[in-house]
C-alpha positions in Angstrom: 112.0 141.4 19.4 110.4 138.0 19.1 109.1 136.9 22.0 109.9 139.8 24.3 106.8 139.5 26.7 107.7 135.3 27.3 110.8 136.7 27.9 110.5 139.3 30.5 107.7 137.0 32.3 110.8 134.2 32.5 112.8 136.5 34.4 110.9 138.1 36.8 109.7 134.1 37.7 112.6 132.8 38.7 112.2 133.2 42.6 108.7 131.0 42.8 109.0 127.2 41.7 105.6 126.9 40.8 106.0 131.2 38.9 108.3 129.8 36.7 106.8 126.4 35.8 103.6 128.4 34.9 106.2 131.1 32.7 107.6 128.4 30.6 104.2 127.4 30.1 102.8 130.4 28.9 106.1 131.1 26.7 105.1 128.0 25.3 101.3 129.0 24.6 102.8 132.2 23.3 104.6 130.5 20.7 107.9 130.5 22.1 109.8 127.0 21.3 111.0 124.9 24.4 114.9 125.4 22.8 114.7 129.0 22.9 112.9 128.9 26.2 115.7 126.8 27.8 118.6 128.7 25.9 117.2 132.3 27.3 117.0 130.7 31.0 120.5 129.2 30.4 121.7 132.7 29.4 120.0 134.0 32.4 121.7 132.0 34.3 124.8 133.3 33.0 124.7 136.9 33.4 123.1 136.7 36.9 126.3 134.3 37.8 124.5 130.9 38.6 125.7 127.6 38.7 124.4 125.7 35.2 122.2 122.9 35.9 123.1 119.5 34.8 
């Protein structure tokens, strides 16, 4: 359960640009590290059926 309030503020921000720059950032101030920040979005990604980004 590491991380679960990072986590749930990344997926509600994905709709607003500037929402989710400010939710990676305050993963990051949370403690969160940048690979499990990108990994989660990636997954999100995944199950929500988006194209990855290269």
């Amino acid at each position: 359960m590491a991380h679960e309030k990072a986590k749930l503020l990344l997926e509600t921000s994905n709709d607003d640009y500037i929402e989710h720059i400010v939710a990676v950032q305050t993963a990051m101030q949370m403690g969160m590290p940048m690979e499990e920040i990108e990994e989660y979005l990636d997954w999100l990604d995944l199950i929500r059926g988006c194209e990855p980004a290269e």
